[in-house]
DSSP file (Angstrom, degrees, kcal/mol; ACC not computed):
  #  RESIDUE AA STRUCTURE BP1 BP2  ACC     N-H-->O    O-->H-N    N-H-->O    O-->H-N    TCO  KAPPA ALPHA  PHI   PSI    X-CA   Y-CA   Z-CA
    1    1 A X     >        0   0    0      0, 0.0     4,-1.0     0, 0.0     5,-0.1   0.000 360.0 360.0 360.0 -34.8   90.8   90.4  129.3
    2    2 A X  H  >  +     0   0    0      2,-0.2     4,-0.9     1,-0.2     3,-0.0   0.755 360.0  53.3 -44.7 -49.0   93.0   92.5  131.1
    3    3 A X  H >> S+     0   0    0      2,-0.2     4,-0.7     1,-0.1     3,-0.7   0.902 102.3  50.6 -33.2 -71.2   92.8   90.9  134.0
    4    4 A X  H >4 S+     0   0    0      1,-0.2     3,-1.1     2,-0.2     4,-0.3   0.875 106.4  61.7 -57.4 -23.6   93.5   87.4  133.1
    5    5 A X  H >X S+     0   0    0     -4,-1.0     3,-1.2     1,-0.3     4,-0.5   0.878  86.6  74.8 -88.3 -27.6   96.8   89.0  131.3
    6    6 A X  H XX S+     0   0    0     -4,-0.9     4,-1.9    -3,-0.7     3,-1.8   0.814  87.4  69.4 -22.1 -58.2   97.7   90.1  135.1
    7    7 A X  H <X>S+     0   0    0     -3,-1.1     5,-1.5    -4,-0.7     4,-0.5   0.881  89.7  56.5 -28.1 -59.5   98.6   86.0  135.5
    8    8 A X  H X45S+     0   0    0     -3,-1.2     3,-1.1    -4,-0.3    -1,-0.3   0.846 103.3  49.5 -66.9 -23.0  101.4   86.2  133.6
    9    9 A X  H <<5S+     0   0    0     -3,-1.8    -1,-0.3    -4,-0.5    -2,-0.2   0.897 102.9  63.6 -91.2 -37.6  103.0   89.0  135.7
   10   10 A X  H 3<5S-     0   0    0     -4,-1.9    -1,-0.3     1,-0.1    -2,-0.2   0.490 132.1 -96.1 -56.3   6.0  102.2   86.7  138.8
   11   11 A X  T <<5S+     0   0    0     -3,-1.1    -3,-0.2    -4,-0.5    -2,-0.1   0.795  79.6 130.5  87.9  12.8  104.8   84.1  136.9
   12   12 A X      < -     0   0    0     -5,-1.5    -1,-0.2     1,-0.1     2,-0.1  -0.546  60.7-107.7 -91.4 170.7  102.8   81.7  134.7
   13   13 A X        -     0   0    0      1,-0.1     4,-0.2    -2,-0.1    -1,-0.1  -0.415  24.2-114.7 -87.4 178.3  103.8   81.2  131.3
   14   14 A X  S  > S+     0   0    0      2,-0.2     4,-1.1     1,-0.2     5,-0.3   0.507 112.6  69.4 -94.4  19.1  101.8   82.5  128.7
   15   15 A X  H >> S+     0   0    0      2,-0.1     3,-0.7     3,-0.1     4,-0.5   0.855 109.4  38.1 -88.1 -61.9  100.9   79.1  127.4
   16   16 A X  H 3> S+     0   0    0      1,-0.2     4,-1.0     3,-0.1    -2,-0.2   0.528 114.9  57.6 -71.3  18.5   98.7   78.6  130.9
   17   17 A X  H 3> S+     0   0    0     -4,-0.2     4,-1.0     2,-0.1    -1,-0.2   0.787 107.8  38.4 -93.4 -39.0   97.8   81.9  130.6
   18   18 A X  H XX S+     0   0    0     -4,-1.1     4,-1.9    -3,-0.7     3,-1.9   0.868 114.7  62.8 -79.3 -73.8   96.2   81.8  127.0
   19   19 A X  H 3X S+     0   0    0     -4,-0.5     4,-1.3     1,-0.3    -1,-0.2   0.667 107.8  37.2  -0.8 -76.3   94.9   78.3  128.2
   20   20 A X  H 3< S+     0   0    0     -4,-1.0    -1,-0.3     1,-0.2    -2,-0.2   0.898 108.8  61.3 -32.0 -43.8   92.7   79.8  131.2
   21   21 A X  H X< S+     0   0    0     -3,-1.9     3,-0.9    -4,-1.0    -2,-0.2   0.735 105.5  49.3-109.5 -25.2   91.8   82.5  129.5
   22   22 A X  H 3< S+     0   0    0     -4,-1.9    -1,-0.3     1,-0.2    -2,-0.1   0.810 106.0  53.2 -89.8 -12.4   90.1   80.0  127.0
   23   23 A X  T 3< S+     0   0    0     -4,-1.3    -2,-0.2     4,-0.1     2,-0.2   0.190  85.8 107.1-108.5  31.9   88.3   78.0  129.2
   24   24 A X  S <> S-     0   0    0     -3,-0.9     4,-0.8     1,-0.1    -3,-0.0  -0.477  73.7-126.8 -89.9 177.2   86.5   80.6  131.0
   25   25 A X  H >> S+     0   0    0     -2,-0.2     3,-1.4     2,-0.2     4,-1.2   0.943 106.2  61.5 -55.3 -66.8   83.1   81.4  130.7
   26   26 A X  H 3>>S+     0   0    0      1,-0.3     4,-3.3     2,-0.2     5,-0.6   0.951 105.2  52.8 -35.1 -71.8   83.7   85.3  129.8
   27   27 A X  H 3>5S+     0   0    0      2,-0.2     4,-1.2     1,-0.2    -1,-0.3   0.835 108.0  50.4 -39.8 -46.1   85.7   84.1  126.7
   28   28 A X  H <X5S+     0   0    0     -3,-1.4     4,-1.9    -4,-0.8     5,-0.2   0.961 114.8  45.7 -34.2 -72.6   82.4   81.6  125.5
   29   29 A X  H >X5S+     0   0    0     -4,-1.2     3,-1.4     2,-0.2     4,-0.8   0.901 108.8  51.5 -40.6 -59.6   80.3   84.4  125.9
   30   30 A X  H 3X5S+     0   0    0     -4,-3.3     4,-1.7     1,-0.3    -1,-0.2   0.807 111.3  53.6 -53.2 -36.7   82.9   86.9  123.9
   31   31 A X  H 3X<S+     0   0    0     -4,-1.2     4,-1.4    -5,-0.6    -1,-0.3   0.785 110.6  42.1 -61.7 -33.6   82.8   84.2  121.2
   32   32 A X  H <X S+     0   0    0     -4,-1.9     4,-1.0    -3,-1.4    -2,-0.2   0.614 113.5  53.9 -92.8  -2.9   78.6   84.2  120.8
   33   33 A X  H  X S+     0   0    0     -4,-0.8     4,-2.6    -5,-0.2     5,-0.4   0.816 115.3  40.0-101.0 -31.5   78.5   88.1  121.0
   34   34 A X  H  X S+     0   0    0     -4,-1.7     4,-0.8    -5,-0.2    -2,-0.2   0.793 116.8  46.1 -84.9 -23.6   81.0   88.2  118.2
   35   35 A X  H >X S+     0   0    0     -4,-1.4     3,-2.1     2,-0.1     4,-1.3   0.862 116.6  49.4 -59.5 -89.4   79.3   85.3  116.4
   36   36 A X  H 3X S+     0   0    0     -4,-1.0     4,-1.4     1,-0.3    -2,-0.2   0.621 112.7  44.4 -16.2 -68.2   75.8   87.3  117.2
   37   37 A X  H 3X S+     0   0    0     -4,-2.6     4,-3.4     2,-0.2    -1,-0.3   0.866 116.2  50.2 -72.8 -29.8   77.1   90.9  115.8
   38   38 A X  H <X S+     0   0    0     -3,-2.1     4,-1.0    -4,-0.8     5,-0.5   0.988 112.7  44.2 -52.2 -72.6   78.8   89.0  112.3
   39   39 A X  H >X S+     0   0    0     -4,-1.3     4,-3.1     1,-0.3     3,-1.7   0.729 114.2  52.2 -69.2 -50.8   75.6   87.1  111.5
   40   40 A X  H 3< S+     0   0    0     -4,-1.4    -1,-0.3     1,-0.3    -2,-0.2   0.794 120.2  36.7 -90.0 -64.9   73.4   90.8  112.3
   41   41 A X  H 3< S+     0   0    0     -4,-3.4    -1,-0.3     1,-0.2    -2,-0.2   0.270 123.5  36.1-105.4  38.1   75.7   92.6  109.9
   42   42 A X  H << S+     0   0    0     -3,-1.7    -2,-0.3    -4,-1.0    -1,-0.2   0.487 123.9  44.5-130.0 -35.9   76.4   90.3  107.4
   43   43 A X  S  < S-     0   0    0     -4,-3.1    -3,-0.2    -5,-0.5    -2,-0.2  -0.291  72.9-178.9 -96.3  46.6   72.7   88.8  107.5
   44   44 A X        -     0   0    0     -5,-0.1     2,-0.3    -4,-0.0    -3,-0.1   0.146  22.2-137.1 -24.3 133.0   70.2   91.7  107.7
   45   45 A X        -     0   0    0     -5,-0.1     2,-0.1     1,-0.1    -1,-0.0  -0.755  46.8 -93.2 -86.8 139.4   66.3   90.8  107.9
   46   46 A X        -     0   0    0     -2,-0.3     3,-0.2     1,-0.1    -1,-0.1  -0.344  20.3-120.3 -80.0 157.6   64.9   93.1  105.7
   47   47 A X  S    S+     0   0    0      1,-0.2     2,-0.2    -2,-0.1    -1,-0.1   0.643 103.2  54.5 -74.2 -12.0   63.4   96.8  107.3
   48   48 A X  S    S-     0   0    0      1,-0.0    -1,-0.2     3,-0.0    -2,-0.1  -0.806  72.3-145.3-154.8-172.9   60.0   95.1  105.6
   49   49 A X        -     0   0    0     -2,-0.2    -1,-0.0    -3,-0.2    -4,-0.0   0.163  34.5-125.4 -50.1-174.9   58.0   92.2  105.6
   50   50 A X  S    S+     0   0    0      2,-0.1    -1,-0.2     1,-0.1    -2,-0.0   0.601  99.5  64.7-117.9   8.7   56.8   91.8  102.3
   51   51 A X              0   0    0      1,-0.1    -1,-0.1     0, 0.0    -2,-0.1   0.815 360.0 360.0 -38.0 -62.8   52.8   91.7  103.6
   52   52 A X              0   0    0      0, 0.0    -1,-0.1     0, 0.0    -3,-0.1   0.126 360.0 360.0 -92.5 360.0   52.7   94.8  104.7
Protein backbone atom coordinates (compact mmCIF):
# COMPACT_ATOMS: atom_id res chain seq x y z
CA UNK A 1 0.00 0.00 0.00
CA UNK A 2 2.93 2.01 0.35
CA UNK A 3 3.91 1.78 -2.72
CA UNK A 4 0.85 2.85 -4.63
CA UNK A 5 0.96 6.07 -2.07
CA UNK A 6 4.57 6.70 -3.87
CA UNK A 7 2.12 8.02 -7.07
CA UNK A 8 1.06 10.77 -5.50
CA UNK A 9 4.68 12.12 -4.90
CA UNK A 10 5.24 11.41 -8.70
CA UNK A 11 2.33 14.30 -9.11
CA UNK A 12 -1.06 12.59 -9.52
CA UNK A 13 -3.79 13.71 -7.45
CA UNK A 14 -4.92 11.67 -4.83
CA UNK A 15 -8.24 11.13 -6.40
CA UNK A 16 -6.31 8.90 -9.24
CA UNK A 17 -4.30 7.72 -6.74
CA UNK A 18 -7.12 6.18 -4.38
CA UNK A 19 -8.71 5.16 -7.79
CA UNK A 20 -5.71 2.76 -8.88
CA UNK A 21 -5.23 1.66 -5.76
CA UNK A 22 -8.85 0.30 -5.91
CA UNK A 23 -8.75 -1.39 -8.96
CA UNK A 24 -5.84 -3.47 -8.36
CA UNK A 25 -5.86 -6.85 -7.77
CA UNK A 26 -3.71 -6.61 -4.32
CA UNK A 27 -6.64 -4.47 -2.97
CA UNK A 28 -9.51 -7.48 -4.04
CA UNK A 29 -7.46 -9.78 -2.35
CA UNK A 30 -6.94 -7.36 0.88
CA UNK A 31 -10.79 -7.15 0.83
CA UNK A 32 -11.43 -11.28 0.88
CA UNK A 33 -8.60 -11.79 3.54
CA UNK A 34 -10.39 -9.23 5.69
CA UNK A 35 -13.85 -10.59 4.78
CA UNK A 36 -12.13 -14.29 5.55
CA UNK A 37 -10.53 -13.20 9.17
CA UNK A 38 -14.27 -11.25 10.21
CA UNK A 39 -16.36 -14.26 9.30
CA UNK A 40 -13.50 -16.76 11.35
CA UNK A 41 -13.82 -14.57 14.36
CA UNK A 42 -17.11 -13.64 14.49
CA UNK A 43 -18.42 -17.22 13.14
CA UNK A 44 -16.43 -19.92 15.06
CA UNK A 45 -17.25 -23.75 14.09
CA UNK A 46 -17.38 -25.29 17.13
CA UNK A 47 -13.79 -27.15 18.69
CA UNK A 48 -16.47 -30.28 18.47
CA UNK A 49 -18.68 -32.05 16.30
CA UNK A 50 -21.45 -33.06 18.28
CA UNK A 51 -20.91 -37.16 17.12
CA UNK A 52 -17.92 -37.48 18.60
Amino acid sequence: MILYLNYHALGYPWSDVFIFILKTVDFKIFLGACLGLITVFFFPSPSRTPFS
